[in-house]
C-alpha positions in Angstrom: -26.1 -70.2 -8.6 -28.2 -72.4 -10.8 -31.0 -73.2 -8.2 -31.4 -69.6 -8.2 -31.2 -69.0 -12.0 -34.3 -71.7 -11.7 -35.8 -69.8 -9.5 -36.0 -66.6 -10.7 -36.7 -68.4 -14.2 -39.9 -69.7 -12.4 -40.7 -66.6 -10.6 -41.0 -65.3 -13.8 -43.1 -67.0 -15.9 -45.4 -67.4 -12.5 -46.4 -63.7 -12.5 -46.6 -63.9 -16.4 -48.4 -66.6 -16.2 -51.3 -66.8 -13.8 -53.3 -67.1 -16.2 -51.8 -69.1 -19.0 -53.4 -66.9 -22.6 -53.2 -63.5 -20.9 -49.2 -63.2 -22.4 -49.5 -64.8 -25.6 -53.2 -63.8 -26.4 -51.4 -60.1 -25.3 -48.7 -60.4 -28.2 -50.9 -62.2 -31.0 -53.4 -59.0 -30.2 -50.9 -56.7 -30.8 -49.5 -58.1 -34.2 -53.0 -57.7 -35.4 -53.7 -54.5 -34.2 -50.4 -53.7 -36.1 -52.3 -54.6 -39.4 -55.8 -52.9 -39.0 -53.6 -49.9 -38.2 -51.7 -50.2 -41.4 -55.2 -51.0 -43.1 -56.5 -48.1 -42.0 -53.5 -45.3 -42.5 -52.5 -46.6 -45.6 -53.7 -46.1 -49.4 -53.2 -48.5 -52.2 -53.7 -47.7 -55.6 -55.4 -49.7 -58.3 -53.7 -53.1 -57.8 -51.1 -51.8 -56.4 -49.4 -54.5 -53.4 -49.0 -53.0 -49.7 -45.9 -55.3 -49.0 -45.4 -53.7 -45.7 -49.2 -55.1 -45.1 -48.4 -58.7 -46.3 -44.8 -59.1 -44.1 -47.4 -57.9 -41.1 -50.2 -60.5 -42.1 -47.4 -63.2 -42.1 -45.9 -62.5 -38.7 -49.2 -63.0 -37.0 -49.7 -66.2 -39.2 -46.4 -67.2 -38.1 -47.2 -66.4 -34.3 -50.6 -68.2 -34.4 -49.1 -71.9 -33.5 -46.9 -70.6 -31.1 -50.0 -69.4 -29.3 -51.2 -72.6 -29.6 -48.7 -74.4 -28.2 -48.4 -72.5 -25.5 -52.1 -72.2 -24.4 -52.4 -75.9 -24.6 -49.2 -77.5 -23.9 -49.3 -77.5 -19.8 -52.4 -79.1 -20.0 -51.3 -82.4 -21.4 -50.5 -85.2 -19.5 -46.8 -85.1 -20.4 -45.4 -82.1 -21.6 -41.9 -82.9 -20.7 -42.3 -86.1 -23.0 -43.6 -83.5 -25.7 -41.0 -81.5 -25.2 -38.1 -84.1 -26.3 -40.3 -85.0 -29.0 -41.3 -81.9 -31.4 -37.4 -80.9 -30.9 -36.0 -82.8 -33.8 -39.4 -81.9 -36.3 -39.2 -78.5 -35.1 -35.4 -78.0 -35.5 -35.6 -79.8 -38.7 -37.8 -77.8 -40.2 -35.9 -75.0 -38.9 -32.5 -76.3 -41.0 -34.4 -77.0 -44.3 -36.2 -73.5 -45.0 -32.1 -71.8 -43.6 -30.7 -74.3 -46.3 -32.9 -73.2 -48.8 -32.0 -69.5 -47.8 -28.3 -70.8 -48.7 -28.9 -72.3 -52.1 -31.0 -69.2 -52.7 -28.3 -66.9 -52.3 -28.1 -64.3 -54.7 -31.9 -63.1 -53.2 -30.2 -61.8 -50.1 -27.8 -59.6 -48.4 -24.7 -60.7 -47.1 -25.7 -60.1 -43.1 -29.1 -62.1 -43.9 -27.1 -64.8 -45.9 -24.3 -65.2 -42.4 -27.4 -64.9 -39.9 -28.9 -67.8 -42.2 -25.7 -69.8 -42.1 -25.3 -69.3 -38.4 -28.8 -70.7 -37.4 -28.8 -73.8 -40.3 -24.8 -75.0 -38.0 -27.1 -74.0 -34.7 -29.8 -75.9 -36.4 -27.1 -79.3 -37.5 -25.5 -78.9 -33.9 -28.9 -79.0 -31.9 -29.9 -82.0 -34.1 -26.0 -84.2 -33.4 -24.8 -82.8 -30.2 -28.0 -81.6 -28.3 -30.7 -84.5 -29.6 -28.2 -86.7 -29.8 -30.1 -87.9 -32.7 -28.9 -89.9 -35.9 -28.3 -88.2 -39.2 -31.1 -90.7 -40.8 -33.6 -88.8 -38.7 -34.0 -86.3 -41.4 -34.9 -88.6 -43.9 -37.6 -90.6 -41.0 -39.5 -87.6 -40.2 -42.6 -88.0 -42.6 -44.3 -85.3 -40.7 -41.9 -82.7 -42.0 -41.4 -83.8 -44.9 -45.1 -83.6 -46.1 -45.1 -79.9 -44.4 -42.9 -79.2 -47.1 -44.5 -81.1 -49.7 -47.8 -79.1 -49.1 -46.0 -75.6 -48.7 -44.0 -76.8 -52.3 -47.4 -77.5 -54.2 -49.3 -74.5 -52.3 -46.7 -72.6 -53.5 -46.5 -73.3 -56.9 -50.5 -73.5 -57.3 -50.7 -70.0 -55.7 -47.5 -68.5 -58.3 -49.8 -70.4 -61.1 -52.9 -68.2 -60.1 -50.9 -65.1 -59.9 -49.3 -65.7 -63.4 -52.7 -66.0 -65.3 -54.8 -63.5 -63.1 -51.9 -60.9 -63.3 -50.5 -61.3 -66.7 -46.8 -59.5 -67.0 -46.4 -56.9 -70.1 -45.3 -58.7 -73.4 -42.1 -56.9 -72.7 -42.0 -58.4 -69.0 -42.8 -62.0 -70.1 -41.2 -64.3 -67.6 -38.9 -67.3 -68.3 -39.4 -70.6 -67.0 -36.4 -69.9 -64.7 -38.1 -66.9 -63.3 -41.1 -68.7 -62.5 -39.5 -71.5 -60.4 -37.1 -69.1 -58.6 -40.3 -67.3 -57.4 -42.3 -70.8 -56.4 -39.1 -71.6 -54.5 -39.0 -68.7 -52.6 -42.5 -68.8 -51.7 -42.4 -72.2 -50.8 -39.7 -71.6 -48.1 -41.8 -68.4 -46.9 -44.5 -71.3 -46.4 -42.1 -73.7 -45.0 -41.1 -70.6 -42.2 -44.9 -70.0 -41.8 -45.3 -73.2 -40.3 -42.1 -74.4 -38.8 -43.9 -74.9 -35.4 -46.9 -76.6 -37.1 -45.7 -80.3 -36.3 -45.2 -79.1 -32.4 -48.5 -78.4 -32.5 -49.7 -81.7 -34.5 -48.2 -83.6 -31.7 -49.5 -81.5 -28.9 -53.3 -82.1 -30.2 -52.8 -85.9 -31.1 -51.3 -86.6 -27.5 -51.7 -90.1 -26.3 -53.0 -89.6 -22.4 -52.2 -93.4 -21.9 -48.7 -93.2 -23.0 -45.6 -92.9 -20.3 -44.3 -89.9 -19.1 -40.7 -88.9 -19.5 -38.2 -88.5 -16.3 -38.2 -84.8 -15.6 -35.1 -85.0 -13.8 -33.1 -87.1 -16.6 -29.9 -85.3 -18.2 -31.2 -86.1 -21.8 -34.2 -84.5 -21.0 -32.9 -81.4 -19.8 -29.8 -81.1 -22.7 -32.5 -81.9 -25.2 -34.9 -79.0 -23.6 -32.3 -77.1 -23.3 -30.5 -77.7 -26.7 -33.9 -76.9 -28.6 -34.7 -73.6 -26.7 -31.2 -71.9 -26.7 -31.1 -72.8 -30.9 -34.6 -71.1 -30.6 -33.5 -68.2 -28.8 -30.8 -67.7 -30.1 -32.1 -67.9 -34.0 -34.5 -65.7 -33.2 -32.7 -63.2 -31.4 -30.5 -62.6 -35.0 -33.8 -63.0 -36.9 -36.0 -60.7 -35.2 -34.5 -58.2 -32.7 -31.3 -57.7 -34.9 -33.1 -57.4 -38.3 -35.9 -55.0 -36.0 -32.7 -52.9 -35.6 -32.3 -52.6 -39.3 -36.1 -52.4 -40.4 -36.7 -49.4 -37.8 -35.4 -46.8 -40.1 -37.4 -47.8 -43.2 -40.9 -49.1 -41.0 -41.6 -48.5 -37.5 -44.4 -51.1 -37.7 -42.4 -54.0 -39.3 -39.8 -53.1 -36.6 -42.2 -53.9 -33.9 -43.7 -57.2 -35.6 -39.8 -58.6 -35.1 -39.9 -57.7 -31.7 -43.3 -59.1 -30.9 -42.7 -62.6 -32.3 -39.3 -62.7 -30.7 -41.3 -61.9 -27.5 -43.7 -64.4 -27.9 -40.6 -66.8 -28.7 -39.1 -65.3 -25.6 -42.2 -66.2 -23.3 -43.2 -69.5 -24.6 -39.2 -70.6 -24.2 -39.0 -69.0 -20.4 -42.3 -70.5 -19.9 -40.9 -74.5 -20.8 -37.4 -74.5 -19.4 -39.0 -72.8 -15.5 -40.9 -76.1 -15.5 -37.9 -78.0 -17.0 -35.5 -77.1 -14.6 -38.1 -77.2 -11.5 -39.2 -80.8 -11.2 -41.2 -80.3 -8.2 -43.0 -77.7 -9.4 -43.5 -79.4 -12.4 -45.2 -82.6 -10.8 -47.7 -80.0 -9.0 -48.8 -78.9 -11.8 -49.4 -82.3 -13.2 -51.3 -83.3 -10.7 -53.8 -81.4 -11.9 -54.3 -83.6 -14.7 -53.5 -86.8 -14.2 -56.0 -89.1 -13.2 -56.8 -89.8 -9.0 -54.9 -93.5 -9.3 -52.0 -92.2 -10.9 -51.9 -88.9 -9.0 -50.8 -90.6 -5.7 -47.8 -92.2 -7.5 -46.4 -89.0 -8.8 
């Protein structure tokens, strides 16, 4: 039963995937279509804010190192070893912006506030059970940590430059409070932004010289696994569920969800086919790995 879920999972993503940018480069086209077509549809007024506009801009932010990853992972000498690797950054950063959804919880509803508390357990559980990594990871990984550092003081620079250009009525004037509740809710937008940002740091700074990870090892494959399912399954509440609920006020924002959950979709099909298919896996290394070494694989 399983060699054939493999299978069918690498069947898949070998018709998808003939051509490794045609999918992704596919969805990230269609996100931005989805803004020029709001652009050009739509009136503002004065300085009036399209909202709809900005939620469309930041989905295709959002998608852009996703695409990345994707287009460039199978060409590194060791994606499985990458693989293992961005998991705990990835999830981490994952569990920090859903905690800060938490603490924040008067600015949401109470479906978004149990979707968020569903994914930061999924997020804990991946971390303990599926890494099997050590609580003092989260304090160890510097990478995320300054992700959130920059997305905290882009945040509050940006709120700064909105307060003086934009001044509020005399009657409007807001508190001290009001001002940090809005920096730290833009600062987790920032932190969601680029949640896959350190996947991709590690992707571009790949070490060539470095040893490759056992394809067919059970840590590898529960920590592949683990990551991807906690992806999927996030995602799956965060996009196609809330596309349910957006399709009645904005057909277009409805279709943003579903396009970044598809890009999610592809990119997580597209790592566990070569995950669970070893042999197929070390073919298409072989195209990379140097003639010496190629013989060994």
């Amino acid at each position: 039963m399983m060699s054939s879920v493999n299978m069918m999972m690498w069947r898949t993503q070998d018709i998808l995937h003939k051509k490794p940018q045609v999918v992704p480069g596919t969805l990230l086209l269609l996100a931005g279509s989805l803004i020029v077509y709001r652009h050009m549809t739509h009136e503002t007024y004065g300085h009036q804010a399209d909202h709809l506009k900005t939620f469309l801009a930041m989905i295709l932010v959002q998608m852009l190192p996703l695409v990345a990853l994707e287009m460039k992972i199978m060409s590194c000498a060791d994606p499985v070893g990458l693989f293992c690797k961005f998991a705990t950054p990835v999830t981490l950063i994952h569990a920090v912006f859903l905690g800060a959804r938490l603490c924040t919880y008067f600015n949401y509803d109470a479906w978004y506030l149990w979707c968020s508390g569903a994914g930061f357990a999924g997020a804990l559980v991946a971390l303990h059970k599926g890494f099997r990594q050590h609580w003092s990871c989260i304090f160890q990984c510097q990478a995320m940590w300054s992700l959130v550092g920059l997305a905290l003081l882009a945040s509050l620079s940006t709120t700064s430059l909105d307060s003086y250009l934009n001044p509020r009525s005399s009657w409007m004037t807001p508190t001290w409070a009001s001002f940090f509740n809005t920096v730290f809710e833009t600062a987790n937008s920032y932190i969601e932004i680029v949640a896959f940002v350190p996947a991709v740091w590690m992707v571009y700074r790949e070490d060539n010289k470095t040893g490759r990870f056992q394809v067919e090892s059970c840590d590898t494959k529960r920590t592949a696994t683990a990551f991807f399912v906690f992806l999927v399954g996030f995602y799956f509440f965060e996009d196609v569920l809330n596309a349910f609920q957006a399709y009645e006020v904005s057909v277009l924002a409805s279709v943003a969800h579903i396009v970044h959950f598809l890009l999610l979709l592809d990119f997580g099909f597209y790592i566990l086919a070569h995950i669970h298919n070893p042999d197929k896996l070390v073919g298409e290394l072989r195209k990379w790995l140097p003639v010496d070494i190629y013989h060994e694989v």
